[in-house]
BAVEXDO-952705 format. One record per atom (N, C-alpha, C): z, x, y; residue in one letter. Coordinates in steps of 0.1 Angstrom, whole numbers, padded with zeros to 4 digits, always signed. Atoms other than C-alpha are relative to their C-alpha. Last residue first. Example, Ala and Ser with C-alpha at 12.3 -4.5 7.8 and 13.67 -1.06 7.14 Angstrom:
BEGIN
+0000-0009-0011S+0071+0137-0011S+0008-0008+0011S+0000+0009-0012A+0078+0123-0045A+0000+0009+0012A
! end
This chain:
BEGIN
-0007-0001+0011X-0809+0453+1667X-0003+0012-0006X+0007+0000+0014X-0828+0462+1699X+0010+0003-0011X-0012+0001+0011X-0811+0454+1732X-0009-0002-0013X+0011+0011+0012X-0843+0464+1759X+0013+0002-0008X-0008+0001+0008X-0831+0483+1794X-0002-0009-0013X+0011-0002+0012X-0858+0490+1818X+0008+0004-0016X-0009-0014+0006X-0833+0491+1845X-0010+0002-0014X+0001-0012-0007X-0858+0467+1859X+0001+0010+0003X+0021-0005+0000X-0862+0447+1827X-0002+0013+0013X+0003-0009+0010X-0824+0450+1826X-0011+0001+0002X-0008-0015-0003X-0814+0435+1861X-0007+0005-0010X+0010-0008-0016X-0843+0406+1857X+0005+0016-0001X+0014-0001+0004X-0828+0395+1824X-0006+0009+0009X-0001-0006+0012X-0796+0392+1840X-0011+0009-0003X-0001-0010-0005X-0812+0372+1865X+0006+0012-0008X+0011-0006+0000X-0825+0348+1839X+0001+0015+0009X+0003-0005+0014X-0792+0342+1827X-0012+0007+0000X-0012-0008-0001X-0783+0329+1863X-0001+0012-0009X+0006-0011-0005X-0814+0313+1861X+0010+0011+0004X+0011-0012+0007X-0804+0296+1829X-0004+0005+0010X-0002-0008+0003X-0772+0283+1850X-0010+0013-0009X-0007-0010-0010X-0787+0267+1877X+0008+0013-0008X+0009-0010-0004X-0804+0250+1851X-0001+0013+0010X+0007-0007+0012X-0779+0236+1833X-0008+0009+0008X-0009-0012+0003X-0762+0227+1864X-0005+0006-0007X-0006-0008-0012X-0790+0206+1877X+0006+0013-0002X+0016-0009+0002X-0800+0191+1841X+0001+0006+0009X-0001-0012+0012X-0766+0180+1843X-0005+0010-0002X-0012-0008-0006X-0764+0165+1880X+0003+0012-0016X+0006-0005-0005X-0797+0144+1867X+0007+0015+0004X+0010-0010+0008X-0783+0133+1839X-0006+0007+0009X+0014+0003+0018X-0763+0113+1857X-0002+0016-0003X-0008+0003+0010X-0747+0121+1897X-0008-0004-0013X+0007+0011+0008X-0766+0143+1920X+0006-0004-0015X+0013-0001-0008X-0748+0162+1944X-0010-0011-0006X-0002+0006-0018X-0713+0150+1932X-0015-0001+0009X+0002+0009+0003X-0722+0159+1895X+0003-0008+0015X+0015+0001+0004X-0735+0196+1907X+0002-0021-0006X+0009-0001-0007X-0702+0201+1924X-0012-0011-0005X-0001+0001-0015X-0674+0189+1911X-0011+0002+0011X-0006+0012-0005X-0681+0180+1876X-0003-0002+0016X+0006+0007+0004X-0706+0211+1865X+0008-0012+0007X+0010+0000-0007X-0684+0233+1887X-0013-0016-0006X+0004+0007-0015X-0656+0218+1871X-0012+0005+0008X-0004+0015-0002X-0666+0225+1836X-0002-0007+0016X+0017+0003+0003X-0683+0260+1840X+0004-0011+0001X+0012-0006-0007X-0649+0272+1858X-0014-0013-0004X+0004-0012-0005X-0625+0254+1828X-0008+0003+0012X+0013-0006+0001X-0613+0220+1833X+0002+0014+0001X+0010+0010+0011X-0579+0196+1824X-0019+0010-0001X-0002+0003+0012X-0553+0210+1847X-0008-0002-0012X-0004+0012+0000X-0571+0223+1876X+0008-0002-0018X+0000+0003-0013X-0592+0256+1875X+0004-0016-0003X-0002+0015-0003X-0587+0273+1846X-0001-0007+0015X-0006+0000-0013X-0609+0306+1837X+0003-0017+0003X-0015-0005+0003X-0613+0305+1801X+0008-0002+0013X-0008+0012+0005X-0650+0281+1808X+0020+0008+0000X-0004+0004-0011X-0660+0318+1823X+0008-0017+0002X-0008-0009-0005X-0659+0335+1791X+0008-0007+0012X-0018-0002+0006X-0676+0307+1774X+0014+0009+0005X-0002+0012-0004X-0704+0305+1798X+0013-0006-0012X-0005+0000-0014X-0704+0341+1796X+0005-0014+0003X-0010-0007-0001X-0709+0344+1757X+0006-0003+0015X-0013+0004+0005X-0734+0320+1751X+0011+0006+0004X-0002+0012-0001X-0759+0331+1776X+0009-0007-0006X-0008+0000-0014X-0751+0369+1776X+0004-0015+0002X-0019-0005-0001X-0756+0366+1738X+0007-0001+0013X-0002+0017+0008X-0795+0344+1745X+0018+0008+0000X-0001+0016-0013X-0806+0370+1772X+0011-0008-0009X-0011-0006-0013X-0796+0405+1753X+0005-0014+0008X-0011-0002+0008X-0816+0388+1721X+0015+0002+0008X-0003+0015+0004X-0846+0375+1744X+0017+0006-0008X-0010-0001+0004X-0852+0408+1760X+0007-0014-0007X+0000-0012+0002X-0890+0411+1765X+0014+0004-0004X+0004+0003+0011X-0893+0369+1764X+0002+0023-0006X-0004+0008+0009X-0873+0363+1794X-0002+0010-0016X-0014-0010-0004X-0886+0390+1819X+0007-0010-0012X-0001-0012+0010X-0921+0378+1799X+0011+0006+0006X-0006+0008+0018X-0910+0339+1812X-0002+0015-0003X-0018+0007+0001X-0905+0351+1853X+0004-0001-0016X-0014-0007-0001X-0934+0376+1850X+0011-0006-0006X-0002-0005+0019X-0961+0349+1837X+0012+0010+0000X-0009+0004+0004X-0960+0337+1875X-0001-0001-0013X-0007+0003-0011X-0997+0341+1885X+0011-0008-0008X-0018-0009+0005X-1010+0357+1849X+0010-0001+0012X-0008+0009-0008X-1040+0330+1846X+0009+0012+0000X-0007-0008-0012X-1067+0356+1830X+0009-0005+0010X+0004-0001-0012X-1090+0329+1813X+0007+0010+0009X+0016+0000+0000X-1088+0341+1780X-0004-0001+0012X+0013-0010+0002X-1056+0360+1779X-0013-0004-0001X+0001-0017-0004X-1032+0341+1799X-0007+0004-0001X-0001-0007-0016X-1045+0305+1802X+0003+0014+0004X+0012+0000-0006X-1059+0304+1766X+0003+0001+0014X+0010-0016+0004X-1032+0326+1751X-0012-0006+0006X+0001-0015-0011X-1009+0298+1766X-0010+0009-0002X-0001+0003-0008X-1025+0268+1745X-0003+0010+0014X+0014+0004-0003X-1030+0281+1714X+0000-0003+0020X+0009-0013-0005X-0996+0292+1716X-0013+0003+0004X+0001-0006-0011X-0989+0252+1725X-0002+0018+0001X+0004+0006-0012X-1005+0243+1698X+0002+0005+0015X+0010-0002+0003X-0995+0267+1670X-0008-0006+0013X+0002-0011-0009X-0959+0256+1687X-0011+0009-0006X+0000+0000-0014X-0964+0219+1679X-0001+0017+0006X+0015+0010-0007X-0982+0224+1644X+0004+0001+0012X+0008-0010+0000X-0950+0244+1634X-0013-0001+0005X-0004-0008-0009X-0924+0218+1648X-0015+0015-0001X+0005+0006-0015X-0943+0192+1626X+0004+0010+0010X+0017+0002+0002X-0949+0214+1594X-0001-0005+0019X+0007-0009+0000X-0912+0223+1595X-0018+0001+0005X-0007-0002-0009X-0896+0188+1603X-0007+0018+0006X+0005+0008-0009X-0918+0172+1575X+0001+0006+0012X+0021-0006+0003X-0905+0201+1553X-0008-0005+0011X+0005+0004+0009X-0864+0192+1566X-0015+0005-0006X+0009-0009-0007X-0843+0214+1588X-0008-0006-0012X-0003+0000+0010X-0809+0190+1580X-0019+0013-0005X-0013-0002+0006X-0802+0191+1611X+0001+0009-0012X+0004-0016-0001X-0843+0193+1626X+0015+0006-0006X-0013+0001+0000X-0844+0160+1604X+0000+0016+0003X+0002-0013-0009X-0881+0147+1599X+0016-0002+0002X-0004+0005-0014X-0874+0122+1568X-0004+0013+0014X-0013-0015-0006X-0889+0137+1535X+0003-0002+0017X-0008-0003+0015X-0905+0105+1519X+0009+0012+0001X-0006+0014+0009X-0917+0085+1551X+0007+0003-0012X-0013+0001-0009X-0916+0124+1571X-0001-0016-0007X-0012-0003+0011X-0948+0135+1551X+0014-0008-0001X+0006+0004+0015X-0976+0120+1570X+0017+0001-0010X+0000+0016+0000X-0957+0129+1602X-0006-0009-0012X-0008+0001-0006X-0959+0168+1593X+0008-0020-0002X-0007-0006+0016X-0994+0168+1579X+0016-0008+0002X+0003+0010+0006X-1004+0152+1610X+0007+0002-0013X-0007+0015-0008X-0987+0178+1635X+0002-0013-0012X-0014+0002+0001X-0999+0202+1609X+0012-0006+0005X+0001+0004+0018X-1037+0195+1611X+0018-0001-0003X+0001+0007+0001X-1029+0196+1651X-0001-0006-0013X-0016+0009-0005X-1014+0229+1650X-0005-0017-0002X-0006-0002+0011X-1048+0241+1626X+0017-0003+0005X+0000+0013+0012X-1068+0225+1654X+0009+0001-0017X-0004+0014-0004X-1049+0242+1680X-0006-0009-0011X-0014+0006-0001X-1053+0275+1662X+0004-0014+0002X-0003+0005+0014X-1092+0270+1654X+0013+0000-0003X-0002+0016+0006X-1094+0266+1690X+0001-0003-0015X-0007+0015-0007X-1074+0295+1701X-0005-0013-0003X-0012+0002+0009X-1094+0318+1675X+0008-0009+0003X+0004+0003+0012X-1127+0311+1688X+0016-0001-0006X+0006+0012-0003X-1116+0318+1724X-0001-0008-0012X-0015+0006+0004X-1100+0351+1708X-0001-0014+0008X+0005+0013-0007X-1134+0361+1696X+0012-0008+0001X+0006-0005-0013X-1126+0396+1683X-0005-0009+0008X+0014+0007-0011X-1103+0382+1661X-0004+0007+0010X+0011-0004+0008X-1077+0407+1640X-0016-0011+0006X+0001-0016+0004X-1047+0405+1663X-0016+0003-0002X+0002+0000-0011X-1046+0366+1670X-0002+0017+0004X+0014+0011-0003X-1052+0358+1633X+0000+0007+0015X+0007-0009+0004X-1019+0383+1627X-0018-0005+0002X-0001-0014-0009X-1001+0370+1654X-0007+0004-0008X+0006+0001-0012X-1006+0334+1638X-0002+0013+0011X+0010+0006+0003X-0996+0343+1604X-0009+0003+0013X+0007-0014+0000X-0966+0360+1619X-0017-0002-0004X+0005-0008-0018X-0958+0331+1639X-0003+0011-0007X+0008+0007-0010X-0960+0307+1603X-0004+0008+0012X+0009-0004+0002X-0937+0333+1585X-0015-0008+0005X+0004-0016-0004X-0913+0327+1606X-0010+0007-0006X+0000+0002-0013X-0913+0289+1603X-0002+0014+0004X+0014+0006-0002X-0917+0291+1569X-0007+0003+0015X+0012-0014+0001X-0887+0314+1568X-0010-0004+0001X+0004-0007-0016X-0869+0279+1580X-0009+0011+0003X+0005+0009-0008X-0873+0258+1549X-0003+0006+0011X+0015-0002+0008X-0854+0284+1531X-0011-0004+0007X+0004-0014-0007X-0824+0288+1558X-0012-0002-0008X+0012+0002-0013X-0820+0251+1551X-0003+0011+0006X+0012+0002+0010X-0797+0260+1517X-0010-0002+0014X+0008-0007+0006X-0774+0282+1538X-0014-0004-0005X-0007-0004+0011X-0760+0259+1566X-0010+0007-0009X+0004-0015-0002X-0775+0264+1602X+0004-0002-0019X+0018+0002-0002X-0768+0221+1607X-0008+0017-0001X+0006-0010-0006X-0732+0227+1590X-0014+0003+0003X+0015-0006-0001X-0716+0194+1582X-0004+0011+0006X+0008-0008+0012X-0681+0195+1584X-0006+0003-0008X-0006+0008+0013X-0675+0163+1605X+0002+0010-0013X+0005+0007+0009X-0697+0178+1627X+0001-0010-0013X+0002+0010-0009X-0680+0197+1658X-0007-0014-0006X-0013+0012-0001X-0663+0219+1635X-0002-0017+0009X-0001+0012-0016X-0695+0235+1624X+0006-0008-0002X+0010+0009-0002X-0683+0259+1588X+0000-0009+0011X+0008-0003-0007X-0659+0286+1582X-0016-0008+0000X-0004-0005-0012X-0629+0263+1582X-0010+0013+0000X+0000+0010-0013X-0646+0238+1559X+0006+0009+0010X-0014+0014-0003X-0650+0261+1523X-0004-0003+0015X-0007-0006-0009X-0676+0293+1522X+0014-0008+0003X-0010-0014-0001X-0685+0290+1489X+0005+0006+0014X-0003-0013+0008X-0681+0259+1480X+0000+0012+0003X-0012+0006+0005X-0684+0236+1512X+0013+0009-0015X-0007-0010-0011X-0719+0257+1522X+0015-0005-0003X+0001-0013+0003X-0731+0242+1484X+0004+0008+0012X-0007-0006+0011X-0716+0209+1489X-0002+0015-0003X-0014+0002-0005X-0734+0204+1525X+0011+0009-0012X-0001-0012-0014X-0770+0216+1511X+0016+0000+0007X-0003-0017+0007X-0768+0197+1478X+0007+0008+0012X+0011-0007+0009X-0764+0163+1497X+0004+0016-0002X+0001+0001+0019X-0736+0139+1500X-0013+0013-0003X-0008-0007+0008X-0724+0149+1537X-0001-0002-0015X-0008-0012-0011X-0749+0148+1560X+0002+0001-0009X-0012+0001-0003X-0768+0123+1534X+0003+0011+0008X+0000-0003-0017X-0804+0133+1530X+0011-0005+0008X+0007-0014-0003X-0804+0137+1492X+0001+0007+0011X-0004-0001-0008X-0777+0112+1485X-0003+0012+0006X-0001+0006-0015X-0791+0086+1472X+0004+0006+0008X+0009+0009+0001X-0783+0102+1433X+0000-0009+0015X+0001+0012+0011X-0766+0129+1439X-0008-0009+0003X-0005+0008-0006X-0780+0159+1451X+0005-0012-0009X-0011-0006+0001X-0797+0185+1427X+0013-0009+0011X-0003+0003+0017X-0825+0164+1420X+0011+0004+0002X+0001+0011+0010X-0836+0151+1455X+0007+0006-0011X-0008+0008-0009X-0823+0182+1482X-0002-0015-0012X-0012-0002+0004X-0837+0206+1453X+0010-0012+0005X-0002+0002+0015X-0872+0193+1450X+0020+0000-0002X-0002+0014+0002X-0872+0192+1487X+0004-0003-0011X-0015+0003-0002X-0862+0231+1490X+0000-0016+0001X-0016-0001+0009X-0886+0238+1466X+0010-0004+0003X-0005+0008+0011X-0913+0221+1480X+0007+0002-0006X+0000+0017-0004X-0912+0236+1514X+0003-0009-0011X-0016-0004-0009X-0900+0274+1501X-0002-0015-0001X-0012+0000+0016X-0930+0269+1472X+0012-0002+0010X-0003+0012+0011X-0954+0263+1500X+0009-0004-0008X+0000+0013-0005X-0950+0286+1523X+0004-0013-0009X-0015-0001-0007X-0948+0312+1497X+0005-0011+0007X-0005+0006+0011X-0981+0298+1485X+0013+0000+0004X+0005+0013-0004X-0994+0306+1525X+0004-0007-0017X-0014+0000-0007X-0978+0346+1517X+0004-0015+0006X-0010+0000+0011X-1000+0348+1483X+0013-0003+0014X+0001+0010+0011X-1031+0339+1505X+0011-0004-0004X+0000+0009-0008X-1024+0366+1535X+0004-0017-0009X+0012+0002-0014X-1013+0391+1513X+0005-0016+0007X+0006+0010+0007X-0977+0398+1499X-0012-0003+0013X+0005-0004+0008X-0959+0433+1504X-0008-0013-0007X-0001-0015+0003X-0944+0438+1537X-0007-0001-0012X+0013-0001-0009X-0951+0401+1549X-0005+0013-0004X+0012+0003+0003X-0927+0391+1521X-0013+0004+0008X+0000-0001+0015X-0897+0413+1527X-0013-0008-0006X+0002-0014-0001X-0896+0408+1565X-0005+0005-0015X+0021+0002-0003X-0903+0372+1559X+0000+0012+0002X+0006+0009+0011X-0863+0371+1539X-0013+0002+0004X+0001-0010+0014X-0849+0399+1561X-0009-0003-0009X+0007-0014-0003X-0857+0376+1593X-0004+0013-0009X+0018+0002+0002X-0851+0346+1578X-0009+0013+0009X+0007-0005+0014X-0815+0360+1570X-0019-0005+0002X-0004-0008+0009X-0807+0369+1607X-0009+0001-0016X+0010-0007-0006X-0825+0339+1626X-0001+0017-0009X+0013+0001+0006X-0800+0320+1606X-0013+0010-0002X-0002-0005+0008X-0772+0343+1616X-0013-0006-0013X+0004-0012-0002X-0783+0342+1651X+0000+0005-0016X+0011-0002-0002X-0781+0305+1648X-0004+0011-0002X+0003+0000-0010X-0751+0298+1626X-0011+0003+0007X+0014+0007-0002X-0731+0302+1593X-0004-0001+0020X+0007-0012+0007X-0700+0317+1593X-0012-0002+0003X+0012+0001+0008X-0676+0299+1616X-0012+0013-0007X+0011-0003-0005X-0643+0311+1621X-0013-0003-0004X+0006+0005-0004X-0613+0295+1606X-0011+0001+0009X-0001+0016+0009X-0598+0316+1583X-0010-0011+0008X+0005+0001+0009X-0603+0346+1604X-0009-0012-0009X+0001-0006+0017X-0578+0333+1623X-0015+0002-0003X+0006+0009+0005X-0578+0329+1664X-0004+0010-0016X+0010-0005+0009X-0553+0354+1679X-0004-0014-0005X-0004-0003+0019X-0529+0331+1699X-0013+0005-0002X+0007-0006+0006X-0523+0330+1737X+0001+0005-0012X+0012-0007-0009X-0497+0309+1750X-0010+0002-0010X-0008-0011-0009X-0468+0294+1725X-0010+0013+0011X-0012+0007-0011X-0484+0260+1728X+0013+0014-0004X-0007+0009+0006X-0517+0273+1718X+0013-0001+0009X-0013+0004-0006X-0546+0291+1742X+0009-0012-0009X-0001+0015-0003X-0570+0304+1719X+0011-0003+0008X-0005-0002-0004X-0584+0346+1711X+0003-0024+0007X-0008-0001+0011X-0608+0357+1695X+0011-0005+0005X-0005-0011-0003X-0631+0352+1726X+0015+0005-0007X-0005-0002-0017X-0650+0350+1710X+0005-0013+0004X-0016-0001+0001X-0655+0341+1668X+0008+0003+0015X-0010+0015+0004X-0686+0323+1675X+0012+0004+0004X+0009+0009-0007X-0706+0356+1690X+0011-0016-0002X-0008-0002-0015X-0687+0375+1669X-0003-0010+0007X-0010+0000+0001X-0705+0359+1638X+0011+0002+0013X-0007+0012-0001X-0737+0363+1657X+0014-0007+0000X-0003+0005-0017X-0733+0396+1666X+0003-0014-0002X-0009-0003-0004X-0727+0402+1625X+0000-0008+0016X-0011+0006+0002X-0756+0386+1617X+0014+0002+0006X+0001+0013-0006X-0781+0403+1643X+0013-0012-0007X-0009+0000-0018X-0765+0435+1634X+0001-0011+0000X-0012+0002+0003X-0773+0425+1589X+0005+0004+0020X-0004+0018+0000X-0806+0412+1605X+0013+0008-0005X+0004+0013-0010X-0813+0447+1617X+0004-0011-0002X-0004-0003-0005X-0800+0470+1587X+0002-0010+0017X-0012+0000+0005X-0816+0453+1563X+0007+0003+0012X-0004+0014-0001X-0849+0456+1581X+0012-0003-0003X-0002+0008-0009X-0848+0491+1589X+0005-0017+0000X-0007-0002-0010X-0836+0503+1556X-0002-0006+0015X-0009+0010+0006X-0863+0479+1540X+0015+0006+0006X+0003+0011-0009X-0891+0500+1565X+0013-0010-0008X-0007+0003-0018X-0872+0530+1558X-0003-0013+0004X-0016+0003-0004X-0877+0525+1517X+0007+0004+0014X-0011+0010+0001X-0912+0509+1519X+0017+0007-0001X-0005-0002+0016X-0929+0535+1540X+0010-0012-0003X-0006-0011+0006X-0939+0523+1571X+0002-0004-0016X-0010+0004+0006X-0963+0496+1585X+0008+0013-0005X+0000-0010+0011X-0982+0503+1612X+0006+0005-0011X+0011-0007-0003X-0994+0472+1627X-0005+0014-0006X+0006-0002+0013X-0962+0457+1611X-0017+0005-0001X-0008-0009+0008X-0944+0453+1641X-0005+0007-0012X+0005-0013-0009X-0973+0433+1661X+0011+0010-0007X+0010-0002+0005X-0967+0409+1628X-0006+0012+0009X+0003-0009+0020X-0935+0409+1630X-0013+0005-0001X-0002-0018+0002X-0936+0399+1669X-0003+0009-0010X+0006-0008-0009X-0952+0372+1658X-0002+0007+0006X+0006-0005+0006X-0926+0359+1637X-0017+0005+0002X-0005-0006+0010X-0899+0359+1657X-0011+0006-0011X+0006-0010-0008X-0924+0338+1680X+0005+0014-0003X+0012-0004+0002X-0921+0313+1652X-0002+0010+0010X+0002-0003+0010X-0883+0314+1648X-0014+0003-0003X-0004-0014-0005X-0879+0310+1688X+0000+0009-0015X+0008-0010-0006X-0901+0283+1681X+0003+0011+0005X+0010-0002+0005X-0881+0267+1655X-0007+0007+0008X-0005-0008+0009X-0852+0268+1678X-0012+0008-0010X-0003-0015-0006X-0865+0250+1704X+0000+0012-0005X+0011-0009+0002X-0886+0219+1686X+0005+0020+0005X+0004+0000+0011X-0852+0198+1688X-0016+0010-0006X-0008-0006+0003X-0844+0201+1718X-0006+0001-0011X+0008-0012+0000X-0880+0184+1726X+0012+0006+0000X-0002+0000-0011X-0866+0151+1705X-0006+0016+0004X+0012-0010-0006X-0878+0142+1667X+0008+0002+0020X+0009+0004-0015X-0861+0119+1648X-0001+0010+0004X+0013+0003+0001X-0832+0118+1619X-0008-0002+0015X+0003+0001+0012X-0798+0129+1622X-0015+0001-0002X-0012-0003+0006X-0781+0132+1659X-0001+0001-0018X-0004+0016+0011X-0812+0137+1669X+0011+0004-0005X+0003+0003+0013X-0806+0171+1695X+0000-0013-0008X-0004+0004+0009X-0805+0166+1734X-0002+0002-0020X-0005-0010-0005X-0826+0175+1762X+0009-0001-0010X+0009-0007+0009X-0849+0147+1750X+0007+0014+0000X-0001+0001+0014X-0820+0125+1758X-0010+0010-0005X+0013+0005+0002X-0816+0136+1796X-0002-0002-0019X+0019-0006-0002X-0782+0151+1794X-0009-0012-0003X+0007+0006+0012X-0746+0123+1791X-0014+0010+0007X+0006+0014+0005X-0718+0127+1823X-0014+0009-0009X+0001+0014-0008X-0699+0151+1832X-0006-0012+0002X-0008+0013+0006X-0708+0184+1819X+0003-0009+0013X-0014-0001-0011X-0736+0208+1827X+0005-0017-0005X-0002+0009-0012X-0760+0210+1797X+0016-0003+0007X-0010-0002-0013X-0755+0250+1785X-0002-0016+0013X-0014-0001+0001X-0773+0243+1751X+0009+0005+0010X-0002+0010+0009X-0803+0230+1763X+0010+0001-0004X-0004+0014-0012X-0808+0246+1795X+0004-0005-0009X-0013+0003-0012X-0800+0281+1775X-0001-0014+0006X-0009+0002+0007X-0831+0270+1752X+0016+0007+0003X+0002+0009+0006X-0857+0264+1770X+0016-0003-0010X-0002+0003-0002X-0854+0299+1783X+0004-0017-0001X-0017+0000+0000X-0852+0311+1753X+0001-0004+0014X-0013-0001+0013X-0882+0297+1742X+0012+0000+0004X-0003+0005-0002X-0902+0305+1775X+0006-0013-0011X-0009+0000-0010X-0896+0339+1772X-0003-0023+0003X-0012-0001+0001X-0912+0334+1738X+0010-0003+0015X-0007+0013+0007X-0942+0319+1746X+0012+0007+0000X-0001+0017-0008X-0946+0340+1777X+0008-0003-0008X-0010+0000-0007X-0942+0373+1756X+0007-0011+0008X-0015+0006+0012X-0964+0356+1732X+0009+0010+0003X+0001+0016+0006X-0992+0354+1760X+0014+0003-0007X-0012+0003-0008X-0988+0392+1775X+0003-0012-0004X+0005+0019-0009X-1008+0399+1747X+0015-0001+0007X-0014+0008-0002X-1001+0438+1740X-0002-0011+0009X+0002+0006-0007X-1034+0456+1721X+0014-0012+0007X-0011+0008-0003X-1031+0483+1695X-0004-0010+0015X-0006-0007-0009X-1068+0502+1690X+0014-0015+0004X+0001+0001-0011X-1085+0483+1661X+0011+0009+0011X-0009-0013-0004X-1074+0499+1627X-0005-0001+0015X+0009-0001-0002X-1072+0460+1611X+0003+0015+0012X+0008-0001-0015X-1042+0458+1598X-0010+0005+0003X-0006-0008-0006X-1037+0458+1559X-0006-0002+0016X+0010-0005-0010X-1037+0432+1538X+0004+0007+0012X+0011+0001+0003X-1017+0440+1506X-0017+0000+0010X+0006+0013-0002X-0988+0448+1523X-0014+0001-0005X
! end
């Protein structure tokens, strides 16, 4: 890497343990809303275009991704272990993902229990996102300065607009299904490994992983600013004003490149990146400047195993959906119905369940931090 860490004595902000833990917690309630009637809309993803606080989730578990990197990269290694490491890493994280979808291999048809093909498993996906933009900013942070790593930025953003206009057809840049990005996961992976719930649109699909490294190289930026300051007062507010510059940026943009966290657009980058510049700014000023750390636990038992937390979270609430209770529901189902929508019916009986079950997830969490157990790809 061109610029090298500063040879200050290592230092561990409990802050972008928070942010993160409270990333993933943020993001079990969101994808585990209890069924039975319709989540809170901001709990929710735009079904296309718009902005909701689902929608900021992901991205910030891609910028705190990249904040780690940068406490990772304190002592950088040799380049052929550190490219053995990384390789090695996002190719786990893909793979888990892949599993991760393909569970519990296994489908109830109408002669019982059928292996689930191959053929139809999805490829694409979160952990598999998180995967290649992990190799992809691993590979630039390792050998491009500060300067040369903020062009990067740039060329990812405008390249991948350039592409979604010319290489699209004509009107149909930001189509689900007319633009580059659809056609090109359509070729080479075809429709049965791509999101079935979408008409076979894939919101993780290849070409919007570009757009996303931004996003990871954005939290390493910011970890590395929050590293090398000895005035971390000073640095928090020139963060929030450089989240706020990118709020605007962001919203400026979005009349010619729509915000679309689907279709993971530039406008959609800039804006999500501005928000969680902000709110790190934010926490690092109640953790580390003023010393707030009453109830920081709960989110760094989160943010210390985030990869163990997020697998248990998909995985279990699928595991336990298998179990039938009544004709028509799994476990997670009726509970969400019977109970939690009887206690309080709406959105409200969702957000209930949901949440009943991220602490469920959180306890988890608790067991390993205790056992002092960490799942490292």
């Amino acid at each position: 890497m061109t610029d090298t860490i500063g040879s200050a004595a290592p230092r561990r902000f409990t802050a972008l343990d928070v942010f993160r833990g409270i990333t993933i917690f943020l993001m079990i309630l969101v994808n585990t809303a209890g069924p039975g009637a319709p989540a809170y809309a901001e709990l929710v993803h735009a079904k296309w275009f718009g902005f909701t606080l689902a929608d900021a989730i992901f991205p910030s578990f891609l910028f705190a991704m990249g904040n780690a990197m940068s406490f990772a990269m304190r002592k950088p290694l040799p380049a052929r272990p550190y490219l053995v490491r990384l390789f090695r890493r996002g190719a786990t994280i893909f793979v888990l993902g892949f599993l991760m979808y393909w569970f519990p291999f296994v489908a109830h048809g109408e002669a019982g229990w059928e292996p689930i093909p191959f053929a139809l498993t999805r490829v694409p996906g979160v952990l598999q996102r998180i995967a290649l933009c992990y190799i992809a900013a691993g590979v630039l942070v390792r050998w491009l300065s500060v300067r040369q790593i903020l062009v990067a930025c740039a060329t990812l953003l405008l390249g991948y607009w350039a592409m979604l206009v010319f290489l699209s057809a004509p009107g149909m840049a930001y189509d689900k299904f007319g633009t580059i990005g659809t056609h090109l996961d359509l070729w080479l992976l075809g429709p049965g490994h791509l999101y079935k719930k979408d008409g076979g649109f894939d919101p993780e699909g290849l070409l919007g992983t570009l757009p996303a490294i931004v996003n990871v190289l954005a939290g390493y930026l910011a970890g590395r600013a929050v590293q090398r300051d000895a005035d971390l007062s000073r640095t928090v507010r020139v963060m929030a004003l450089i989240g706020v510059a990118l709020v605007v940026a962001g919203l400026a943009w979005s009349p010619w490149f729509p915000i679309a966290k689907k279709l993971w657009t530039g406008s959609y980058v800039l804006l999500t990146t501005g928000i969680d510049c902000i709110a790190l700014a934010g926490v690092i000023q109640l953790v580390e400047v003023s010393g707030f750390r009453r109830g920081t636990r709960f989110f760094v038992i989160l943010g210390r195993n985030p990869l163990a937390i997020y697998l248990f979270s998909e995985l279990f609430v699928t595991a336990i959906n298998l179990i039938p209770v009544g004709p028509d529901h799994g476990l997670y189902d009726w509970v969400g119905i019977e109970i939690f929508q009887r206690i309080a019916p709406g959105a409200l009986g969702s957000l209930a369940c949901a949440l009943a079950y991220t602490m469920l997830c959180w306890a988890m969490g608790w067991w390993m931090d205790r056992k002092g157990l960490v799942l490292k790809a």
